[in-house]
C-alpha positions, 0 to 999 in steps of 0.5 A: 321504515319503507315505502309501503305507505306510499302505495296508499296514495298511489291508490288514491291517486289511480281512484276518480277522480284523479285517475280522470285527470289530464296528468294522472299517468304522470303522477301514477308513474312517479309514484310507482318508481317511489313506491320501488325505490331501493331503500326507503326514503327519509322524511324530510325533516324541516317540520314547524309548528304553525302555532309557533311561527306567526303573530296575526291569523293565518289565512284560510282558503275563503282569503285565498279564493279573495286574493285570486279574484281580486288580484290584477290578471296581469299579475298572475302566473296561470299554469295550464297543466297539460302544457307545463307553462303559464298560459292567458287563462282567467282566473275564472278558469282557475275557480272553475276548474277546482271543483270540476278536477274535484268531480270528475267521473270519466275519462272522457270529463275533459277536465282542464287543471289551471295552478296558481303559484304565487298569489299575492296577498291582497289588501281585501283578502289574506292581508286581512290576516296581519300574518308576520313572523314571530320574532325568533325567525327574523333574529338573524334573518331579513325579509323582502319587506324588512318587517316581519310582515314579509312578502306572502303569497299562495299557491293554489292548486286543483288536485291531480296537479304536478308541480314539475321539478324546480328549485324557487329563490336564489338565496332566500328560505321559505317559510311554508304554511299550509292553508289546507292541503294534501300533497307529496313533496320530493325534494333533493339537495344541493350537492355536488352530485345533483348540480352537475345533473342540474346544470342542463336543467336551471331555469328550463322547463321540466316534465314528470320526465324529468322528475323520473330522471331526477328520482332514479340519478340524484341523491339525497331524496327526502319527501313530505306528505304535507296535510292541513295546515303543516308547515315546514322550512324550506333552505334554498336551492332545493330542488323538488316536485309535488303532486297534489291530491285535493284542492290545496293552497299554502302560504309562504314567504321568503327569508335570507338567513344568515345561518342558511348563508354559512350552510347552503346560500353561500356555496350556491350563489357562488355556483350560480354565477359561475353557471350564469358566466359558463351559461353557454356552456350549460348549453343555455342561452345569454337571456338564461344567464342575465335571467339568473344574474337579474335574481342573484342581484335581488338576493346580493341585495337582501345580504347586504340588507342582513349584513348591515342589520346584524352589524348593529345588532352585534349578535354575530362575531367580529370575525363572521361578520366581517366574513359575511361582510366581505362576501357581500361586498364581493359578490354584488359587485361581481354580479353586477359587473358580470350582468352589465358585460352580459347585457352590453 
């Protein structure tokens, strides 16, 4: 395998209505430095199969378009693509903007792109659905709500959206179901390598800049070009970026496996709250690493949650449980010293 087929959506990408887009030279450069990437880069591999991985109905994008118009302003996260953060936009610009991004045929279209990165599911829309996990996810996992209903949300985007370089929950997987979508997701591993690059960038804000430097000095580059309704697994601490070539939404929820724990979630919560007590040495500001604490508590508190399940299930050994066990019991209470000293 290559990179060839890659130089398929760097075309569509520099067609209208993308190329008349605010972030077209942002996308048409990544693409050109993944389309002469030394070596070809492997697929990513967490690929599940949607017709396996839910009871209820899956929602389609006339649920999410309801979640967007009946979701309180004040709870939605609003990106203006141009300047790389949430903005105080209304969800009617969102709307509008799908469909002008979708027909833009100058340059001079001044087409504005707004994203929506996590909707949540209203009672009127999505949660129509009754969407939850099938039982096997949640055999050695808990949710946010401790049912296998979850905690879903969307995310919304026009096409010729970037979704800059991040990483999401601080301990937890995702579940990730296409709703309708076409998208290139990159995505880099936790290693050792990749977090001593990582360490300037933690919960600042990112730019095709970044993802640039991050495709030509990380490793471990995997990506997905993500269609319909493909769903996937994502382990935390992931770092990726995405770039969207038609109107896309997908649905996720968070989950805190135990399995997960032992491969990844432990080795970086650890890393998280030593980067979070060293925050001004990772040239951040005490607000940043209190930021990072508040979510590590939330995650500390989901394992302790998974940790009691599994000890009345008996599905793990005496020994691993008592293990996980005594991490938890730790690093809660590390966290929660470490975040009173911080906020004293």
């Amino acid at each position: 395998m290559d990179n060839v087929w890659i130089a398929d959506l760097r075309a569509d990408w520099n067609s209208a209505p993308l190329r008349y887009l605010p972030r077209f030279r942002d996308g048409s450069m990544i693409l050109d430095v993944l389309v002469q990437y030394p070596i070809p880069i492997p697929a990513y591999e967490k690929i599940l199969d949607h017709r396996d991985l839910y009871h209820g109905q899956a929602p389609t994008m006339e649920h999410i378009v309801a979640d967007l118009i009946l979701a309180k302003h004040e709870d939605l996260n609003i990106v203006d693509q141009e300047i790389g953060h949430g903005t105080q936009s209304h969800k009617e610009q969102v709307l509008v903007s799908m469909w002008t991004a979708a027909y833009a045929s100058s340059e001079n279209s001044n087409v504005k792109l707004f994203t929506v990165p996590d909707i949540p599911f209203h009672p009127d829309g999505s949660g129509k659905c009754g969407i939850g996990l099938v039982k096997r996810f949640l055999e050695f996992a808990v949710t946010d709500t401790d049912t296998a209903d979850g905690s879903w949300s969307s995310s919304f985007c026009p096409p010729g959206a970037i979704t800059d370089l991040h990483w999401d929950y601080h301990g937890g997987s995702q579940i990730i179901l296409g709703i309708s979508t076409k998208k290139l997701w990159l995505f880099w591993p936790p290693t050792e390598k990749n977090l001593a690059w990582w360490r300037k960038h933690n919960l600042r804000p990112t730019s095709s800049s970044t993802t640039l430097e991050a495709i030509h000095n990380l490793e471990g580059l995997t990506v997905l070009y993500q269609r319909g309704r493909q769903a996937f697994f994502m382990s935390p601490f992931h770092i990726h970026a995405v770039l969207t070539f038609e109107v896309s939404a997908h649905s996720g929820t968070p989950v805190w496996d135990y399995n997960t724990w032992k491969d990844t979630a432990r080795r970086m919560t650890e890393w998280e709250v030593a980067w979070a007590w060293d925050y001004f040495e990772n040239g951040h500001s005490c607000t940043d690493g209190v930021q990072a604490l508040q979510y590590l508590l939330h995650a500390m508190e989901r394992w302790d949650k998974l940790h009691k399940k599994l000890v009345k299930k008996k599905c793990v050994s005496k020994e691993d449980l008592v293990e996980f066990g005594n991490w938890v019991k730790i690093y809660l209470k590390k966290v929660e010293q470490n975040l009173v000293s911080m906020e004293s």
